[in-house]
DRENVO-333209 format. One record per residue: residue in three letters; x, y, z of N, C-alpha, C, O in turn. Coordinates in steps of 0.05 Angstrom, whole numbers, plus 5000, padded with zeros to 4 digits. Each point is the difference from the previous one (the first is absolute). Layout:
AlaXYZXYZXYZXYZ/...
***
This chain:
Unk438541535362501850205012502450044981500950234994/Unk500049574998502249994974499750144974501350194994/Unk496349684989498450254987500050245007500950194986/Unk498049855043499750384998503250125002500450234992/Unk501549615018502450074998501050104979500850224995/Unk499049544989501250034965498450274989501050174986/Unk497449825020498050144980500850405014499750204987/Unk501349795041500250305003503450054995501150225000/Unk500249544997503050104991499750084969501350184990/Unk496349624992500150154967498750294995499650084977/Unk499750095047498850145003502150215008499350214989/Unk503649835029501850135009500050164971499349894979/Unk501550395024500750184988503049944992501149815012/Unk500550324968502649894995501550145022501549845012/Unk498650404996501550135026499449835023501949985015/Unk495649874991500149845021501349774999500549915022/Unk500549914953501849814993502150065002501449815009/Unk500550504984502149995010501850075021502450035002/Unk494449995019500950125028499550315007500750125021/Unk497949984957500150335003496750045029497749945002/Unk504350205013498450145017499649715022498150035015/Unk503149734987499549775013503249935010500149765006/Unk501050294996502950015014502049814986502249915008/Unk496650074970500949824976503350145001500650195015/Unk501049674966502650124976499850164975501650164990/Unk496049745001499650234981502149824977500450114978/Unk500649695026502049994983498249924967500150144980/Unk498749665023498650004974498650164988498649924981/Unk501450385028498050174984502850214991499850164981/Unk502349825031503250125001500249894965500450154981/Unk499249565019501449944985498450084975501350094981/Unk495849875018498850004969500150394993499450094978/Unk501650105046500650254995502150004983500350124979/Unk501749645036502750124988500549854959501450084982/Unk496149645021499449924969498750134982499949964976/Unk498850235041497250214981500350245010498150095012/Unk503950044985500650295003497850144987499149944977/Unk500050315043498750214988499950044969502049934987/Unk496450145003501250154966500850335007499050145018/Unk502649924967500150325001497850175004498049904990/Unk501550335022498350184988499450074983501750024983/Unk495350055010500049994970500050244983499250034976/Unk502050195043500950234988502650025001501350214996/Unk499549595008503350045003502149804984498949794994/Unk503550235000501749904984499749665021499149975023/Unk502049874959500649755011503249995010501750184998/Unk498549575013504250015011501650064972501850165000/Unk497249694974502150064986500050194983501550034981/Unk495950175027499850304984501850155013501650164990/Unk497949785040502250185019503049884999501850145010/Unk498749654979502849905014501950134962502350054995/Unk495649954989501750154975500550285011501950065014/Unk496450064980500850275004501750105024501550204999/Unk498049625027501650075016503549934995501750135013/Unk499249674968501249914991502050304983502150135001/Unk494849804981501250264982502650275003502250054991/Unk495350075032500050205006503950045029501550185008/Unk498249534996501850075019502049954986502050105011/Unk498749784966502649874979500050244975502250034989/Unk495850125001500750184990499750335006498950045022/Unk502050184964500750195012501050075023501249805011/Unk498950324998501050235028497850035020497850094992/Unk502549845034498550035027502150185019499150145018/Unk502149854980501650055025500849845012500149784989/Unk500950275042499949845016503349844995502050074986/Unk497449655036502349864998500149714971501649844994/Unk495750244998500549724976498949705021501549814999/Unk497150185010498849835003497449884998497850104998/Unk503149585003497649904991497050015022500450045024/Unk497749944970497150215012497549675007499949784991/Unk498850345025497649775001497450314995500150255000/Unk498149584997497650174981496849825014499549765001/Unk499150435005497549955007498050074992499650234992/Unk498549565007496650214987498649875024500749795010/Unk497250374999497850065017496950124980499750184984/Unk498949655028497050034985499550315017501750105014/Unk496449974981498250285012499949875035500650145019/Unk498649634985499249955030502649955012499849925023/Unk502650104968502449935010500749685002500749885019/Unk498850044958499549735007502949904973500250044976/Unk500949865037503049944982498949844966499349764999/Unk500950374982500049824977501749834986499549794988/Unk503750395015502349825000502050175010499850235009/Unk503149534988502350125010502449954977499249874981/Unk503150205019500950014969503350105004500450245000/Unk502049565002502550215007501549934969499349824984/Unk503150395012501049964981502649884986500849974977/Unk499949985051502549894997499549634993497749915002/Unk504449914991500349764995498949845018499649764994/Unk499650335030499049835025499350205022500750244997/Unk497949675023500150195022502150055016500050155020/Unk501849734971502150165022501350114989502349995006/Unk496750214966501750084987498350365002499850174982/Unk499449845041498450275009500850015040500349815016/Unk499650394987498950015028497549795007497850064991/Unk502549715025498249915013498450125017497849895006/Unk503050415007497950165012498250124981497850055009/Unk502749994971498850194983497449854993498050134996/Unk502049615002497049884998498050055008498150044985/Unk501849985044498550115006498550355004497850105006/Unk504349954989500350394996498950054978498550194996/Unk502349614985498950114968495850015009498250164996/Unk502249575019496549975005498550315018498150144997/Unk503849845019499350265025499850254981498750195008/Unk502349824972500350314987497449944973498550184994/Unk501449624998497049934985497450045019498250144991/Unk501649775028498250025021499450345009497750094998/Unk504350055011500250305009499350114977497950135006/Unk502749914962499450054985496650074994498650214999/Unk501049514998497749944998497850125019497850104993/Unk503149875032498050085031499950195002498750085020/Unk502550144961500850365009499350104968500250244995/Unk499649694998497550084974497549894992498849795004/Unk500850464980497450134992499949964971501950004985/Unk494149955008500050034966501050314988500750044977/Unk499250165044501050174990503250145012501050224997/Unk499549625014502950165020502449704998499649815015/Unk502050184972501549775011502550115007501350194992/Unk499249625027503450205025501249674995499049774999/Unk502950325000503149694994500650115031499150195013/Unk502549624992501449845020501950285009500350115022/Unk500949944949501950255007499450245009501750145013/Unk495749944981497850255010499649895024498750195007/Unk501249675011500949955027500550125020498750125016/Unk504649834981502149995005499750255022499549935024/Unk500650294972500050375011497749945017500349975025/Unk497850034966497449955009500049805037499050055022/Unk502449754966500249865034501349965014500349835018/Unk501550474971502650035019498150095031497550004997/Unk503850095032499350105022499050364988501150154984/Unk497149885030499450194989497650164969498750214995/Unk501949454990499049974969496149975008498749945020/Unk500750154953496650005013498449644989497749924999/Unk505549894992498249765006501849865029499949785011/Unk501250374992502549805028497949825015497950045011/Unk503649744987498749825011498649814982499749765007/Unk499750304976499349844969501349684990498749824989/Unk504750175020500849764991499949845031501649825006/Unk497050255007499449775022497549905005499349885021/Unk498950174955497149894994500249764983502249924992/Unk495949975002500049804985502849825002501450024980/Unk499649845040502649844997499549764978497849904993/Unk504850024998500449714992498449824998500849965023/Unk497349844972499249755015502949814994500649944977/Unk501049985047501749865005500149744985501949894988/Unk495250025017498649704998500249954962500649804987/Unk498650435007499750014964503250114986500049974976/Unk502350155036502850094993501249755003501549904983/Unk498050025032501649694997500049705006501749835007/Unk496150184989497749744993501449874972500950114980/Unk498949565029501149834973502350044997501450175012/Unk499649624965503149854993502050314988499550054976/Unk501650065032501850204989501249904968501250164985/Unk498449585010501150014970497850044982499949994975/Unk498250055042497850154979498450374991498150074986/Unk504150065032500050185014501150154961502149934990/Unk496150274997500150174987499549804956500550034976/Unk497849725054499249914969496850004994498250085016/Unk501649864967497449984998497449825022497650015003/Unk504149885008497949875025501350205028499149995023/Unk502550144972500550155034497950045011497950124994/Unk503249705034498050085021497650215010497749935008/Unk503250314990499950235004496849994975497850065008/Unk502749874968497850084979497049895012499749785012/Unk498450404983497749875011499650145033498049925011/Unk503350225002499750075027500450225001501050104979/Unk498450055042500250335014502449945016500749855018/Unk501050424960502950015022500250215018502250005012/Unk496250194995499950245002502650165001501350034980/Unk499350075041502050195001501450274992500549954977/Unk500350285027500250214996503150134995501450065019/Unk499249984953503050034996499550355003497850125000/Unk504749995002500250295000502250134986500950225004/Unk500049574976501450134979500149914968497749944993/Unk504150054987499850014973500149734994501749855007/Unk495250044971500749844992497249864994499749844981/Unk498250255040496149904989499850284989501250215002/Unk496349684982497750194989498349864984500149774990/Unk498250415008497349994999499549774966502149934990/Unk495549984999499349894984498550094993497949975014/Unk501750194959498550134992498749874966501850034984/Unk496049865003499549844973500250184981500950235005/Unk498649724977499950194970497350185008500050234993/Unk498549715015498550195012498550145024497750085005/Unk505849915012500650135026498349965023499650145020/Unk499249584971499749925026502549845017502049894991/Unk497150165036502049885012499649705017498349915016/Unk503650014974500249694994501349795020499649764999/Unk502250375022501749915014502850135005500350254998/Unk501949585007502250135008502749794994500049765000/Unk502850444995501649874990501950035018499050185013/Unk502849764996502749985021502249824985499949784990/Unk502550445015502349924971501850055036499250195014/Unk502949634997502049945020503349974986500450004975/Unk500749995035503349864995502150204993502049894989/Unk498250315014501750204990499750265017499149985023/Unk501950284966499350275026497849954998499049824986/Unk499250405032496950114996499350134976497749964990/Unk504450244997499750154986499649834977497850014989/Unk504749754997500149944983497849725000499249904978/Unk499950005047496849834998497850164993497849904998/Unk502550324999496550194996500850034964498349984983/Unk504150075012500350114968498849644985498349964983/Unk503349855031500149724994495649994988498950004978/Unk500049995045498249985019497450214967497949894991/Unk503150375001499350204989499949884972497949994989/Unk504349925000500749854973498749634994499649854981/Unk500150145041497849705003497450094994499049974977/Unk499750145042497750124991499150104974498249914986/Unk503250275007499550154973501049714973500350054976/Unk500049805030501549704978496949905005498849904980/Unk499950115045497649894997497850104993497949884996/Unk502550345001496850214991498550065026497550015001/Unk504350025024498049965018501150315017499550055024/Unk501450064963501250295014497850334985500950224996/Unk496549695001498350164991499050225028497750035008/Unk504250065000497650145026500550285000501850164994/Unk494749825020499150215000500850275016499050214993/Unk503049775033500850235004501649935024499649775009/Unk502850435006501749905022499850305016498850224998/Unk503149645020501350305011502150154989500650195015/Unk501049804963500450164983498050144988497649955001/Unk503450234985498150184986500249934970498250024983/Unk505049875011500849974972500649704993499549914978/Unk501449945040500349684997498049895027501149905020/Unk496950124978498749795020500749935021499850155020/Unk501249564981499749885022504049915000500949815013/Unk500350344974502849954999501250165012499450235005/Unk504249545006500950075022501150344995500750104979/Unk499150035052500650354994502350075016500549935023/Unk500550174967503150055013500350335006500850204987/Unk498149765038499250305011501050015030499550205013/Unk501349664995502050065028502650105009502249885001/Unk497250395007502950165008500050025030498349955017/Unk503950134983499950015042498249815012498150045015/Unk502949674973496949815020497450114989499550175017/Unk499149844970497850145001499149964966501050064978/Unk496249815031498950054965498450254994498450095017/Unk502150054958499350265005496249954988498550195003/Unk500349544985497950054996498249715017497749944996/Unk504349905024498949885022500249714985500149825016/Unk500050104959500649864986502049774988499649804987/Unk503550365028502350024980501449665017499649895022/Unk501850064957501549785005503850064999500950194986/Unk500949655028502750075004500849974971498749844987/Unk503850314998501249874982501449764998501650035018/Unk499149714970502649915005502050064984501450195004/Unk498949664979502550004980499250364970497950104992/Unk504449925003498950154982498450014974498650184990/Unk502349494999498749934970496650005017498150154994/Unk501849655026497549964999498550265005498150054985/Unk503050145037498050195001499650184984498250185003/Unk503649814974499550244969498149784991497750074998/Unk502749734997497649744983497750035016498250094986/Unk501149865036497650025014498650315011498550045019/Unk502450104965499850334993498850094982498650215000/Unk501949634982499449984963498149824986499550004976/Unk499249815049498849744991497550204985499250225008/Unk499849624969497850084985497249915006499849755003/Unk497650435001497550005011499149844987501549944981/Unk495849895018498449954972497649945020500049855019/Unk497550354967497549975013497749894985500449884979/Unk497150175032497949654984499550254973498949874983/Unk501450335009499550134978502949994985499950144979/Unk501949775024502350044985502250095013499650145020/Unk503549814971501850055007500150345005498550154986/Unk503149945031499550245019502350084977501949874990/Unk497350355005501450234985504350045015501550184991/
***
């Protein structure tokens, strides 16, 4: 009887050892997650491809905005978090909300495009206002609560964050995801840039992407820049169903002007 004992515990599956689906804790399968993190996607930048350029991009040139420091997200194609990435000296040197927002706007990105159509976060916006023909749109796909803030917060925008390796879902409705497009416009996933206006997280968000080679796409709801933010609302009202609010002035002349580049070459 001892024998057949021994012999069907060397037989348990490793989820049945750490309690999965048996009313277990789960804690020992918690832990070799949190020693053997996911690897990246393998069409996508790693933490410290994203944590340069995001770096870069927020310490040099002009964004707009108030000058703050940003958290940065990548999402595989299935919405499945690859990393998280902020730029400041520490995390509390960003909006602590924005962590999760940067993910929600990678995720929406990603879930609302097409190999041939990609719509940002900011192409939204008009759209799900009352009245808009997606209204009702950012109350699909929520959060998973369980995966935003799961694990030790001092690990929160490093290379082991929680979050990497899981579906965050969620649905942002303004500036700051878009789309992931390769050198040869396929689409790859999704990016979400947080911590600053809307306006000046989508320019942030626009200048990451294109640092990565990963802003090759194939077509938007613009006619002339794609899938970038459109500043077409007078009297309340977008005039092509599209349009996102202005904020500040630098950003919305900069996010006016942002430059195309598609899988055949930089756009004339």
């Amino acid at each position: 009887m001892i024998t057949a004992l021994a012999l069907s515990a060397g037989v348990l599956s490793a989820d049945d050892r750490h309690g999965a689906g048996t009313g277990g804790d789960n804690k020992g399968k918690e832990k070799e997650e949190k020693e053997n993190p996911k690897p990246p996607g393998k069409d996508l930048p790693n933490h410290a491809q994203l944590l340069t350029a995001l770096k870069s991009v927020v310490t040099n040139g002009t964004n707009g905005g108030i000058g703050l420091n940003m958290w940065a997200t990548l999402v595989n194609r299935d919405g499945v978090v690859v990393t998280v990435a902020f730029s400041g000296a520490n995390r509390g040197e960003q909006w602590p909300g924005s962590r999760v927002i940067s993910a929600q706007k990678a995720n929406a990105a990603n879930a609302f495009s097409l190999p041939g159509l990609a719509l940002s976060t900011a192409n939204l916006y008009s759209a799900v206002q009352p009245g808009g023909t997606l209204f009702g749109l950012q109350e699909s796909n929520p959060v998973d609560t369980s995966v935003a803030y799961r694990g030790p917060s001092e690990n929160y925008g490093k290379p082991n964050d929680p979050m990497a390796g899981r579906k965050i879902g969620g649905v942002n409705v303004f500036g700051g995801g878009l789309a992931l497009y390769d050198k040869n416009g396929k689409l790859v996933g999704g990016l979400g840039v947080s911590g600053d206006t809307s306006c000046t997280d989508h320019i942030i968000a626009w200048k990451i992407r294109h640092a990565l080679n990963l802003d090759n796409v194939p077509a938007g709801v613009s006619a002339t820049h794609d899938d970038n933010i459109i500043y077409d609302i007078t009297t309340g009202s977008s005039a092509g169903g599209f349009g996102h609010p202005g904020c500040d002035a630098d950003a919305t002349s900069i996010g006016s002007n942002l430059p195309v580049t598609h899988p055949t070459g930089p756009n004339p």
